[in-house]
DRENVEXBA-447945 format. One record per residue (C-alpha): residue number from 0; x, y, z. Coordinates in steps of 0.5 Angstrom, whole numbers, plus 500, padded with zeros to 3 digits. Example, Ala and Ser with C-alpha at 12.3 -4.5 7.8 and 13.67 -1.06 7.14 Angstrom:
% residues 2
<node 0; <525; 491; 516>>
<node 1; <527; 498; 514>>
This chain:
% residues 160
<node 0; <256; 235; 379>>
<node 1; <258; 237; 386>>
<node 2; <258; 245; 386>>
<node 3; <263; 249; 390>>
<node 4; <262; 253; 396>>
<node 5; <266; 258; 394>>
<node 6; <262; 265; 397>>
<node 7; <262; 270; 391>>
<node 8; <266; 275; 392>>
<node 9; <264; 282; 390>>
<node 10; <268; 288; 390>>
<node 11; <275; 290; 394>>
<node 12; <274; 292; 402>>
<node 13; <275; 299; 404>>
<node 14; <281; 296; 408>>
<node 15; <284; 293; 401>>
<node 16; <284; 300; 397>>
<node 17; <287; 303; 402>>
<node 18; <293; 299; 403>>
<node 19; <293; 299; 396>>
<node 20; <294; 306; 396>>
<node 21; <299; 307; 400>>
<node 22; <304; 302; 398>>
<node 23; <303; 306; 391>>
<node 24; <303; 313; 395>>
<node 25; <311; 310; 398>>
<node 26; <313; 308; 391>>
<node 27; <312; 315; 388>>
<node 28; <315; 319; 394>>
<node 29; <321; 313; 394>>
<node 30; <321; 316; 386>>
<node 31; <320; 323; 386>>
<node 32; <326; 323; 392>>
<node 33; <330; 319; 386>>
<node 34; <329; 325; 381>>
<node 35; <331; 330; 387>>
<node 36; <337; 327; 388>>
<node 37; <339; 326; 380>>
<node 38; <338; 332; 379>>
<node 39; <342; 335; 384>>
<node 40; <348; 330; 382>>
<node 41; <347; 332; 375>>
<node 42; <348; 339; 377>>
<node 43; <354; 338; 381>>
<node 44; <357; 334; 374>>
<node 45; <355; 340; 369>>
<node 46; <359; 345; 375>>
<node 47; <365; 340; 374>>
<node 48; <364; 340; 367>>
<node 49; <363; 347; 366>>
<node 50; <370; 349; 370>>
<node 51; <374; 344; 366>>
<node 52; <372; 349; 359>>
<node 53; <373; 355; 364>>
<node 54; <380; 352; 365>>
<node 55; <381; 351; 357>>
<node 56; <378; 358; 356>>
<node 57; <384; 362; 360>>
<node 58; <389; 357; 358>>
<node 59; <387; 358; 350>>
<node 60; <387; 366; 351>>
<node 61; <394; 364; 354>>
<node 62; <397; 361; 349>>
<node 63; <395; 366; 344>>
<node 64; <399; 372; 349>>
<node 65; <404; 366; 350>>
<node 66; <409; 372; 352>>
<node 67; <405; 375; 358>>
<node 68; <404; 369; 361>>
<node 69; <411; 366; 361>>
<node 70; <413; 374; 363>>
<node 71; <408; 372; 369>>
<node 72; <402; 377; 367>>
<node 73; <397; 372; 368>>
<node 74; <398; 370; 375>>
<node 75; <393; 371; 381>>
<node 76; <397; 370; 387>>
<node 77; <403; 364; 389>>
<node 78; <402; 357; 391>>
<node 79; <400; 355; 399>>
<node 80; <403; 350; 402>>
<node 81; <396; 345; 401>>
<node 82; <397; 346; 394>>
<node 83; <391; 352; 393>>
<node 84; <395; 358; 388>>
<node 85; <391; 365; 391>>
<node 86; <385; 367; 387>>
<node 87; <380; 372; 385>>
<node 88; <374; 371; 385>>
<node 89; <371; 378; 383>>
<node 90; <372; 381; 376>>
<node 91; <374; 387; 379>>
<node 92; <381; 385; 383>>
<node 93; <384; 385; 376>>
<node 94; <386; 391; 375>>
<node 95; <390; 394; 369>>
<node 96; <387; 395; 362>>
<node 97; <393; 390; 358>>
<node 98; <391; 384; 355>>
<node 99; <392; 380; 360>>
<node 100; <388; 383; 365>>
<node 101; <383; 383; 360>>
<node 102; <382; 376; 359>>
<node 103; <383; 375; 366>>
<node 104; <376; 380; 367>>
<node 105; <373; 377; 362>>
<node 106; <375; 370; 365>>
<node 107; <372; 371; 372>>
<node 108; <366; 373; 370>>
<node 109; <365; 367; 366>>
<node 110; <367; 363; 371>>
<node 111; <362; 365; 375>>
<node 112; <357; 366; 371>>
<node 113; <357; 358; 367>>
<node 114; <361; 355; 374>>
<node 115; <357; 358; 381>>
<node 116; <353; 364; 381>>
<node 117; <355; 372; 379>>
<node 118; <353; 374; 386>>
<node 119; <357; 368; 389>>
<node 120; <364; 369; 393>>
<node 121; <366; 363; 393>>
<node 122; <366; 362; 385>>
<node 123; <373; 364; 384>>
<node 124; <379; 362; 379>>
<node 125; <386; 363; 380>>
<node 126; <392; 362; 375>>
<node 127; <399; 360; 376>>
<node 128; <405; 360; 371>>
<node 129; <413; 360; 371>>
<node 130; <418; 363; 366>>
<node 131; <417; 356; 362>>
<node 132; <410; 356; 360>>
<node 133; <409; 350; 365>>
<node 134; <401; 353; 369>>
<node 135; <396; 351; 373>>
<node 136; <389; 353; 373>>
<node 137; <384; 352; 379>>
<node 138; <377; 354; 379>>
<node 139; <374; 353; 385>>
<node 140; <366; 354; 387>>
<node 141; <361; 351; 392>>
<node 142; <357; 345; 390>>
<node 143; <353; 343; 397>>
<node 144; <347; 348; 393>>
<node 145; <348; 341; 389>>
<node 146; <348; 336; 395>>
<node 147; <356; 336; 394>>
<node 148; <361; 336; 399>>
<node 149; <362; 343; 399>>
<node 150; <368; 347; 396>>
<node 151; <370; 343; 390>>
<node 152; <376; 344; 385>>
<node 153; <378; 342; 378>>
<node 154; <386; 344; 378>>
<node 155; <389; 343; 371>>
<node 156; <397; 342; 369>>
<node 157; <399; 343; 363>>
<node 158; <405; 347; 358>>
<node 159; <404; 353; 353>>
């Protein structure tokens, strides 16, 4: 029976775990960025979702005080030619003690608190509505800490 000269190989070279070792050290880093930049991007999706409820939250309150707001209570500022309504981004612009400005404080608090950060002056809400109960809501915040683009809004349209 003729034998084969095949040497026997007994273990793995120094060379041949160390390769090893760095592709594997490669595909971990490549996975540990992509986490990093699905967390960021969920980040920047809760944010966008938390200003479409802080959007539902002012105009239920509206719709409850129907009056004021059609007697333009609510409003914070007028329509610029980009289509941006003048905000507020602290609780302590609103002035007065009616229920509207109540529910504007009350609001912007939690606008800051649920969409950017409490200290953050570039979270802020603004409200715009006519005679008819046509409105518009915008909640506007910074989303680069999430890795987005910047200064992002969600603008909502609806009828009282």
């Amino acid at each position: 029976m003729p034998s084969s000269h095949l040497p026997n190989q007994r273990g793995s070279s120094l060379i041949e775990i160390l390769v090893a070792l760095l592709v594997t050290s490669f595909g971990l880093l490549g996975m540990a960025a992509l986490q990093a930049r699905a967390i960021k991007g969920n980040q920047s999706s809760m944010q966008k979702t938390q200003a479409v409820v802080m959007s539902y939250y002012i105009l239920d309150a509206m719709r409850v005080d129907q009056a004021q707001a059609k007697a333009l209570a609510y409003n914070t500022g007028a329509l610029n030619a980009q289509g941006v309504i003048g905000p507020i981004c602290s609780a302590g612009a609103v002035t007065g003690t009616s229920l509207a400005a109540n529910n504007l404080k009350a609001w912007i608090t939690a606008v800051k608190a649920e969409v950017g950060h409490p200290d953050d002056t570039t979270t802020c809400g603004a409200v715009l509505c006519d005679a008819v109960g046509d409105c518009r809501i915008q909640v506007r915040w910074d989303d680069s800490r999430a890795g987005g683009l910047g200064v992002q809004m969600v603008d909502t349209n609806t009828r009282l």
